[in-house]
Each structure stands twice: as structure tokens, then as C-alpha cells.
N, C-alpha and C positions, 0 to 999 in steps of 0.2 A: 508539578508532576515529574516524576524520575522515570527514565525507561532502563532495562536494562541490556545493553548490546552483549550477544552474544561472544565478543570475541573483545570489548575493552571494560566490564562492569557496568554497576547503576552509573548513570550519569543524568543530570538535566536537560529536558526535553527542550532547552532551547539549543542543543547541540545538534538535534536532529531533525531533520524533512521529512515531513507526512508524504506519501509517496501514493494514495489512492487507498481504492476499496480490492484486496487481493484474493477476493473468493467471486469474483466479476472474470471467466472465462472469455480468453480472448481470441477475437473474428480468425479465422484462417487465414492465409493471404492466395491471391488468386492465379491460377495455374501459368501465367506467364509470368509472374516477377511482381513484385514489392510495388502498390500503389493499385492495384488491378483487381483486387477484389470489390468486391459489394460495399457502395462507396456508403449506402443510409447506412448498413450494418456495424460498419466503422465510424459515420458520425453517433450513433448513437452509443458506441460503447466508449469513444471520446468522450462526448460531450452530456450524454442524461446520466443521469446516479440516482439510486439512493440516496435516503438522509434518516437511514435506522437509528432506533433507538436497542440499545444493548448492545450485548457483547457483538464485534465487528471484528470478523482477521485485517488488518490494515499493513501497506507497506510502509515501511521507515528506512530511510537512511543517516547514518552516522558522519556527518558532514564535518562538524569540527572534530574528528577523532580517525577512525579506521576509513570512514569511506563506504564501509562495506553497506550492503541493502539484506532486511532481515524480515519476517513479520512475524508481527505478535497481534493476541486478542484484545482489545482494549473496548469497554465497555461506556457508550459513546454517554450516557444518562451520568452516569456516576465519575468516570475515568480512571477507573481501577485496571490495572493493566496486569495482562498475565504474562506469561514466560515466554520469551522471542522462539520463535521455530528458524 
């Protein structure tokens, strides 16, 4: 599978880390400071997931290259991957 980084080209996907599910809205945090919110709400957006089948927005990072963190659709049945956002 080849992904294409937005800022270095196609490259192969062993260059880069799957980085999660990037269409999963994340918890608030809670009005006094970092750690203090809704403690299930944040284990559960940790730790439960999906495991769709098709097209998925996913995050990636380009670790042996730019560094940089991008996402793209990639379609989890097949792994045809569309165009990084």
C-alpha cells in the first residue's frame, strides 16, 4: 500500500503511523484544567472504537520523512486510499 503525504509524495506505508479514527469528536476538557473532565467519557473515547468496514477518515503520520500528521480516507475492506486532507 503507498500513501500519499501531502507535503513529501507517494511513499510506502511503512514510512508512516496509523494515528486512529479522525472523524471520533474529542471529549471537552473540564473547567478547571487538563485531567478534570468526565473521566468514563474520556475512557471511552481512549479506549472503545469502531472497527468499520469502508471508507474510514483516518490519522497518519509521516515518521520516516517530514514528521508532519495529515488524514486521508482509506477504505478499510479493500485499502484503496484517497487523497490526504
Amino acid at each position: 500500500m503507498r500513501l500519499a503525504c501531502p507535503h513529501c509524495g507517494p511513499r510506502d506505508y511503512s514510512e508512516f503511523r496509523y494515528g486512529g479514527d479522525a472523524s471520533k469528536q474529542r471529549p471537552p476538557h473540564g473547567t478547571t484544567g487538563h485531567g478534570t473532565g468526565d473521566l468514563q467519557t474520556w475512557h471511552d473515547f481512549v479506549f472503545l472504537f469502531d472497527n468499520p468496514k469502508g471508507p474510514h477518515l483516518e490519522y497518519w503520520q509521516h515518521v520516516l520523512g517530514c514528521r508532519r500528521w495529515f488524514t486521508l480516507t482509506r477504505n478499510t475492506a479493500t485499502n484503496e486510499v484517497g487523497e490526504p486532507k
